[in-house]
Structure formats: structure tokens, C-alpha cells
SEFI-325864 format. One record per residue: residue number from 1; residue in one letter; x, y, z of N, C-alpha, C, CB in turn. Coordinates in steps of 0.001 Angstrom, whole numbers, plus 500000, padded with zeros to 6 digits. Atoms other than C-alpha are relative to their C-alpha. Glycine has a CB too. Layout:
REM residues N
 vose torvex     nx     ny     nz    cax    cay    caz     cx     cy     cz    cbx    cby    cbz
  NUM      A      X      Y      Z      X      Y      Z      X      Y      Z      X      Y      Z
...
END
This chain:
REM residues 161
 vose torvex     nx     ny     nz    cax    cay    caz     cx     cy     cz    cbx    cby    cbz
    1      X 500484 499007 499055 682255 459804 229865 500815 499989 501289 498533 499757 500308
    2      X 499036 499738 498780 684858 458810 232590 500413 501218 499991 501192 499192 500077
    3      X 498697 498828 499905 687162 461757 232114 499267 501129 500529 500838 500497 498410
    4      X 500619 498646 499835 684514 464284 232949 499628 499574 501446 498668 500514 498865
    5      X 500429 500185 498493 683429 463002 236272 500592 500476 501027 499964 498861 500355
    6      X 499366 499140 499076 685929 464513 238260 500045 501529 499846 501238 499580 500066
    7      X 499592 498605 500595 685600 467899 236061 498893 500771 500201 500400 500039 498469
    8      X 501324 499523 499595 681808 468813 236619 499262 499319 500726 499284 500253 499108
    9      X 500884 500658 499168 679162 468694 238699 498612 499547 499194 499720 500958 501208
   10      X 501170 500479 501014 676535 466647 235963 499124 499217 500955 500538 498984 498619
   11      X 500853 501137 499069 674007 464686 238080 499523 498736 498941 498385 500823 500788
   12      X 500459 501173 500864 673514 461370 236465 499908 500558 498461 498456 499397 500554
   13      X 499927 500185 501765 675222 462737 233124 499168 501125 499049 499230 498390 499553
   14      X 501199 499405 501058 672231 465123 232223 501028 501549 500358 497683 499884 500645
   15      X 499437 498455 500052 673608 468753 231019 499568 500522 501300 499366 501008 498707
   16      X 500172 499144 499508 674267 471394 232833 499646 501518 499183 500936 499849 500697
   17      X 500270 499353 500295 672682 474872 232131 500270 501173 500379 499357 499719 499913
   18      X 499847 499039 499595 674208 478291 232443 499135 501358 499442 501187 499966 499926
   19      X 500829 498697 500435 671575 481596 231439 498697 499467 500157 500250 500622 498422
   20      X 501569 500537 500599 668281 481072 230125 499682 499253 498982 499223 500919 499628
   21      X 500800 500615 501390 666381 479152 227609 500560 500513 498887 498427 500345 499851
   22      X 499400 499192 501565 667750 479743 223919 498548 499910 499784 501309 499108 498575
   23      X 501537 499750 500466 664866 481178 222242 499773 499043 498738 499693 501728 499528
   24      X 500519 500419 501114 663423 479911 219051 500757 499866 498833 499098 500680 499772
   25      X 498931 500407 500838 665934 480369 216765 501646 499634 500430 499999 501039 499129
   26      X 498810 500467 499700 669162 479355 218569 499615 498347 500498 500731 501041 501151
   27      X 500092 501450 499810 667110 476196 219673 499720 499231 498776 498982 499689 500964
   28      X 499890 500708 501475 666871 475375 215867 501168 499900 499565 499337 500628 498921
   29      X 498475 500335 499938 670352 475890 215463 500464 499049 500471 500673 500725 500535
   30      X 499027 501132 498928 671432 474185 218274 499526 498456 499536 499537 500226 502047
   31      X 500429 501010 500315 669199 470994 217165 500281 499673 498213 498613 500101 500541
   32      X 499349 499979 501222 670749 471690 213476 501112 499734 500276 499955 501053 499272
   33      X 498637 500213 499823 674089 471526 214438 500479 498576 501108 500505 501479 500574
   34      X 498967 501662 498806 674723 468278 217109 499744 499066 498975 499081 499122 502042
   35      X 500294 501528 500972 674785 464988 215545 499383 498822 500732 501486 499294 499399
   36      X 500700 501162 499471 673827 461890 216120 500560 499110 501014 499711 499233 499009
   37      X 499447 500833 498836 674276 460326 219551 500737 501058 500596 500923 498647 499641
   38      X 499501 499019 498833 675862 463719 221049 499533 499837 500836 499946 501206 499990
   39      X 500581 499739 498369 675388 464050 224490 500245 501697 500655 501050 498777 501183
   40      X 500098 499137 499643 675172 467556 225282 500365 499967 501639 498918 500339 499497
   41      X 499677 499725 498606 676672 468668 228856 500063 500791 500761 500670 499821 500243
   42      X 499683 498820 499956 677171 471999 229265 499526 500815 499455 500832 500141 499842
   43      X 500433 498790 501294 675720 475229 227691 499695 500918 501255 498340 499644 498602
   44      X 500387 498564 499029 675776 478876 228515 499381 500648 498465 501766 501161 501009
   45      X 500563 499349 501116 673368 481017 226275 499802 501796 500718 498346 499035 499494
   46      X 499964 498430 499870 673693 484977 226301 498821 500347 498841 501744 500769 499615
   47      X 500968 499537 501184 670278 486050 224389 500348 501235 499593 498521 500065 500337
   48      X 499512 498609 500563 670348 488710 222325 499207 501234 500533 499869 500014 498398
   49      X 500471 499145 499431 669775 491886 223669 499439 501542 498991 501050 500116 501012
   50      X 500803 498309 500495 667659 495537 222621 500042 500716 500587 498736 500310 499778
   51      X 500200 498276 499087 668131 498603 224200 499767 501439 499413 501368 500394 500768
   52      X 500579 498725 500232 666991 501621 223734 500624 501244 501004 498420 499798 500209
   53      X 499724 499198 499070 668803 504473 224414 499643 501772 499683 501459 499641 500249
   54      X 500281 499029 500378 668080 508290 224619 500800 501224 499535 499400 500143 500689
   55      X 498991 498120 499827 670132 511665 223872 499119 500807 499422 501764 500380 498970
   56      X 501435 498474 500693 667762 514794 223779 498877 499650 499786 500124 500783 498431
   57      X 501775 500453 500274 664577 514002 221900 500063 498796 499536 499028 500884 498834
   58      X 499725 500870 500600 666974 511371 219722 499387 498635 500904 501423 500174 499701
   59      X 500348 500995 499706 665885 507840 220585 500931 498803 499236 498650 500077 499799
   60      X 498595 500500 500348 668912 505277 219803 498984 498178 499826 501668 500354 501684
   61      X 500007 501294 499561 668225 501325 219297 501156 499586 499565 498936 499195 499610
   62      X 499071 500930 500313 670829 498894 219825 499812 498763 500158 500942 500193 500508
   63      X 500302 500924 499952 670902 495569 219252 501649 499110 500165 499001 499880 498893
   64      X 499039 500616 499695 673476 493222 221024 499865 498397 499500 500156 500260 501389
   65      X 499776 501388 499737 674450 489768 219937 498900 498560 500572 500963 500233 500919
   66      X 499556 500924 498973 673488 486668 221232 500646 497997 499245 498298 499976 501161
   67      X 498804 501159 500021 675409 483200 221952 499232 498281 500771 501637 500799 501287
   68      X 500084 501215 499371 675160 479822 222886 501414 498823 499731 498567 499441 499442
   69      X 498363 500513 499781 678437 477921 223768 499527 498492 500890 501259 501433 501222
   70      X 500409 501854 499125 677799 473797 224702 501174 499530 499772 498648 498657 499241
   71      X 498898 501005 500219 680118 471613 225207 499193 498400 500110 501331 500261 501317
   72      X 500432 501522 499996 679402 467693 224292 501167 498966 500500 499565 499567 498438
   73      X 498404 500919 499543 681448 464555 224855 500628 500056 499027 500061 498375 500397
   74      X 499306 500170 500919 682450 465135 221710 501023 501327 499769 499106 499641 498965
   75      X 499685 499009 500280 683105 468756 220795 499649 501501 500811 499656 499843 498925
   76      X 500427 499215 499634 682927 472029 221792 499709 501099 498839 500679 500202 500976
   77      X 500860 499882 501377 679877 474007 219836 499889 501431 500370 498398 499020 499728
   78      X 500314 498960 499821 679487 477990 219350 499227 500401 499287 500714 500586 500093
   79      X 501555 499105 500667 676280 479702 217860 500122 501310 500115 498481 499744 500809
   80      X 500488 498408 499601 675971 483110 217390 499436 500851 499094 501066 500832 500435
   81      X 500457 498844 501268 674279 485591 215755 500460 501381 499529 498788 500375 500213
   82      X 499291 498833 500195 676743 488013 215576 500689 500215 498386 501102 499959 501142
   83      X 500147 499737 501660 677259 489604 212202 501408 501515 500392 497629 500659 499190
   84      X 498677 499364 499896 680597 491522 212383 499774 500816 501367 500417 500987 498607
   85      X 500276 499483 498586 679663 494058 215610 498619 500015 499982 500608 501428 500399
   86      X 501470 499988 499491 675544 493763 215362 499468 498881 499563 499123 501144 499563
   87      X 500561 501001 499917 673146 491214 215561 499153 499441 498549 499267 500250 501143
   88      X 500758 500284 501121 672035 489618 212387 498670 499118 500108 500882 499400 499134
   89      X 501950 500063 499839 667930 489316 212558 499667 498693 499935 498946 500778 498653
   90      X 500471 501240 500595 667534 486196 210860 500931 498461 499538 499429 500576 498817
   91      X 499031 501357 499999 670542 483805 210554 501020 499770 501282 501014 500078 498630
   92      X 499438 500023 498944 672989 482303 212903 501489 499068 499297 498931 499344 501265
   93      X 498789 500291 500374 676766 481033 212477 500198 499221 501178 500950 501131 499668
   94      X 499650 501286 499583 678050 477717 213614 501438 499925 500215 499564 499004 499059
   95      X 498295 500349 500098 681869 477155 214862 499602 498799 501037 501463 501460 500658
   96      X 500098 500908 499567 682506 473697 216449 501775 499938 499928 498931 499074 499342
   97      X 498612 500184 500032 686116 472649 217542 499821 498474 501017 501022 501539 500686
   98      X 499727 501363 499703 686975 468760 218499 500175 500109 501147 500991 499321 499391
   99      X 499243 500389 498872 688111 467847 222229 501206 500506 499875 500082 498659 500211
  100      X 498340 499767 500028 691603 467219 221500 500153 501672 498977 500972 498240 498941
  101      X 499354 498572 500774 691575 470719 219773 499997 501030 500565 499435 500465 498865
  102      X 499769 498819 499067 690927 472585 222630 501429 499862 500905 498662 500090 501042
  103      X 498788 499746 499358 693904 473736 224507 499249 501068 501480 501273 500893 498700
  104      X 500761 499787 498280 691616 475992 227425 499010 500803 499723 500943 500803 501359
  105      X 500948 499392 500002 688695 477636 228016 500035 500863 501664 498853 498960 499588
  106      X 500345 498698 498652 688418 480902 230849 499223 500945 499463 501374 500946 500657
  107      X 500247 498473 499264 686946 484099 231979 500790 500785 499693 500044 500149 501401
  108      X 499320 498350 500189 688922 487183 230512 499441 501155 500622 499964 500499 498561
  109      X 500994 498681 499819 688129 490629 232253 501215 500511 499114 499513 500857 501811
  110      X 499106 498997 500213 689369 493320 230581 499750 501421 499888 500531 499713 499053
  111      X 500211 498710 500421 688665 496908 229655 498765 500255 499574 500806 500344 499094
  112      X 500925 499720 500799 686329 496338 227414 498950 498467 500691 500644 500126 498175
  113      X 501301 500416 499532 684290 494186 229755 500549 498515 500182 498603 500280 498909
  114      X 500017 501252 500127 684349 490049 230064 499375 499628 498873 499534 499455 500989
  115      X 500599 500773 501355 684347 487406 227532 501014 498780 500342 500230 500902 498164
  116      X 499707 501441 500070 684930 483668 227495 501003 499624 498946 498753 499245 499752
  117      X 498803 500471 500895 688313 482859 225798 500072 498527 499442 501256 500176 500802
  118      X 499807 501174 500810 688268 479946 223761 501535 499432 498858 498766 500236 499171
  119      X 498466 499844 500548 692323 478908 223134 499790 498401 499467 501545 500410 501386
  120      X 499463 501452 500813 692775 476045 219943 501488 499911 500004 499546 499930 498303
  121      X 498614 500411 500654 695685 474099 219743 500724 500945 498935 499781 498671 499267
  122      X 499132 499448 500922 696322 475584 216614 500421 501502 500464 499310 499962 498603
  123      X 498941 498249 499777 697266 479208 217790 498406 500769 499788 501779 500655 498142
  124      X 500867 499145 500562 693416 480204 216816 499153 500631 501465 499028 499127 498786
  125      X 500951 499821 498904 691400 481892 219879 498630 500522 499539 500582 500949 501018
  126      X 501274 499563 500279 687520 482633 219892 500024 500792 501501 498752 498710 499624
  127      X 500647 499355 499168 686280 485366 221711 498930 500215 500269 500215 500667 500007
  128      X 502188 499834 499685 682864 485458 223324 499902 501027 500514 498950 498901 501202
  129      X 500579 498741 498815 681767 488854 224944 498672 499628 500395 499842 501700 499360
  130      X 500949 500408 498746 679794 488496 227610 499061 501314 500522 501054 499454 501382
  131      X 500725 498896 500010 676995 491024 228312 500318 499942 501702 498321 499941 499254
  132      X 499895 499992 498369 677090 492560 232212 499010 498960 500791 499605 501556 500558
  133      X 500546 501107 499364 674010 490745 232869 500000 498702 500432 499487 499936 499716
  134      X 499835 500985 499767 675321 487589 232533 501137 499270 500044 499406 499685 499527
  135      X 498323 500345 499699 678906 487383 233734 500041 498853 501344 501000 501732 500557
  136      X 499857 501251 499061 678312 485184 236603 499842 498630 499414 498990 500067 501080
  137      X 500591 500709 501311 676552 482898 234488 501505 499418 499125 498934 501364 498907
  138      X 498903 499813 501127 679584 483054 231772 501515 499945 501105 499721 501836 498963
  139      X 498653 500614 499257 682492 482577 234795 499563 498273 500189 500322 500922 501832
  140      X 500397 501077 499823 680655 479417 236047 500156 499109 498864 498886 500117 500411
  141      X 499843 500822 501502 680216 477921 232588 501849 499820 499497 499007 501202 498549
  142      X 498223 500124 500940 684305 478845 231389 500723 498861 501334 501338 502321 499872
  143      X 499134 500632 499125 685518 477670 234751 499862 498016 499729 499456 500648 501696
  144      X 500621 501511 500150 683165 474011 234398 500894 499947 498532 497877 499780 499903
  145      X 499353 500634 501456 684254 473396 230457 501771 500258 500283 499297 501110 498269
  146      X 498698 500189 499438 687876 474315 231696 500465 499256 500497 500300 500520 500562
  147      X 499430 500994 499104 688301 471864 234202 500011 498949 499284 499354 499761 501239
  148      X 500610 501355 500961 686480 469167 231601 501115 500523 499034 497995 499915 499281
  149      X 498867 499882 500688 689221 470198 229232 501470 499631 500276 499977 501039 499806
  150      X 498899 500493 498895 692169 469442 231623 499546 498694 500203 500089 500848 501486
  151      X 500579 501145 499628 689943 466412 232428 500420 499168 499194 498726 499981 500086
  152      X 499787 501062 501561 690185 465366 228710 501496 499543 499800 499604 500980 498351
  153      X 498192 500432 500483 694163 465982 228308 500536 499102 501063 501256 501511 499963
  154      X 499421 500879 499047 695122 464035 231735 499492 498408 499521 499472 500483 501598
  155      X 500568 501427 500468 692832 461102 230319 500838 499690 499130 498585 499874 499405
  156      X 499538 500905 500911 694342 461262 227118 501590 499663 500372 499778 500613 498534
  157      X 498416 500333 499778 697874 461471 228621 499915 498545 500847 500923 501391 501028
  158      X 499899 501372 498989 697064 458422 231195 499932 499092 499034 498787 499695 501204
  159      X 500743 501113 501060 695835 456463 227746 498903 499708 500370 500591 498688 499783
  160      X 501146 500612 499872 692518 455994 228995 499213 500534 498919 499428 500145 501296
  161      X 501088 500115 501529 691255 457575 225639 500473 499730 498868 499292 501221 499540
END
């Protein structure tokens, strides 16, 4: 846990929390997916969203996504219930990538809005979109696991891991 102490602000070690509460089924996930002896540190959760929109008499529903992105001392963990562009009702999808396999984590704006860039070593990037509501939220969180990522590679370059 050295390497992170200069990278976030953890108070005596216990996570930090960016959004709201994961609801009911991302907190079954999330307690499906860590292992044993993780230490959880970090997490930003984007719930999934419903809107309702109108044209004329039509009445529209959409259903957005949602996410939960933790980082442990071990790995960094993504949840989502995203089902190619809409929200799939009843299951949720698991990606997990090692420490040493991250290469950086930011804040993208672009055109089509913000989303949390997730760059692997290997050449692979994850994209998170980030709903408007909770872009502050979702800078705070990329910037913290960013720094703890830099944190990790200076450690492992000093040899202290």
C-alpha cells in the first residue's frame, strides 16, 4: 500500500467514493467479482439511467447504461451493464485489468460528450461514457486512479515492488 500514499487522498486506507451507491445489482456484481483479501480504494459508479422523452403525442423511453469502475491494490475492475449501445435489464459484464497492465487512466472530452479512458499496455483502450450528470464525479475519480497509476510505475521502477 506504500505506492499509493502519495497518489490519493484515502484516510486511513478506507476507499474512496465517487457518485452514488451502486444499486442492487451492481453491488452483487461488485461482491462477485473482488477476491479474497482485495482492498477496494476507489470507485466511481454512473447508475443507469431512464428518460423519457416526448415528440408530439409520441412518448420515447430511453434507457442509458450504467458503470462502476474501482480500483483495488490489486487491479483495476469495470462493471457494466451495457449491452452493445442499451442497457441490458438483467445481467452485467465484468472486465478487470492487473496494475502493471495499466499504462493511464483520464478524462476525455470530446464531441460526443466525456468518458474515462482506460489505456492497457497492450495497445487495448476501454472507454467509459460518462453521463452529464456525473462528469465531475468521473474527472475526480480518472484524475485520483491516474496519479495511483504513475504511483504504481515509479514504485515499480524504484524496485520497491
Amino acid at each position: 500500500m506504500s505506492w499509493l500514499r502519495g497518489a490519493c487522498t484515502c484516510p486511513n486506507q478506507r476507499s474512496q467514493k465517487f457518485g452514488p451507491e451502486p444499486n442492487l445489482k451492481f453491488r452483487d456484481a461488485a461482491s462477485t467479482e473482488m477476491l479474497a483479501g482485495e482492498v477496494r480504494l476507489l470507485q466511481f459508479v454512473q447508475p443507469p439511467l431512464c428518460r423519457t422523452r416526448r415528440r408530439f403525442a409520441l412518448r420515447r423511453e430511453t434507457r442509458n447504461a450504467g458503470d462502476l469502475l474501482m480500483l483495488s491494490d490489486r487491479r483495476l475492475l469495470w462493471i457494466t451493464d451495457r449491452r452493445q449501445s442499451t442497457q441490458e435489464q438483467y445481467g452485467t459484464v465484468g472486465k478487470s485489468a492487473a496494475l502493471p497492465a495499466l499504462k493511464e487512466v483520464r478524462a476525455n472530452e470530446s464531441d460526443g460528450g466525456l468518458s474515462i479512458d482506460i489505456g492497457l499496455r497492450s495497445g487495448t483502450l476501454w472507454s467509459v461514457p460518462v453521463a452529464e450528470e456525473w462528469e465531475d464525479e468521473a474527472m475526480a475519480f480518472a484524475e485520483m486512479v491516474g496519479r495511483a497509476v504513475h504511483a504504481w510505475d515509479r514504485s515499480v521502477e524504484a524496485g520497491r515492488i
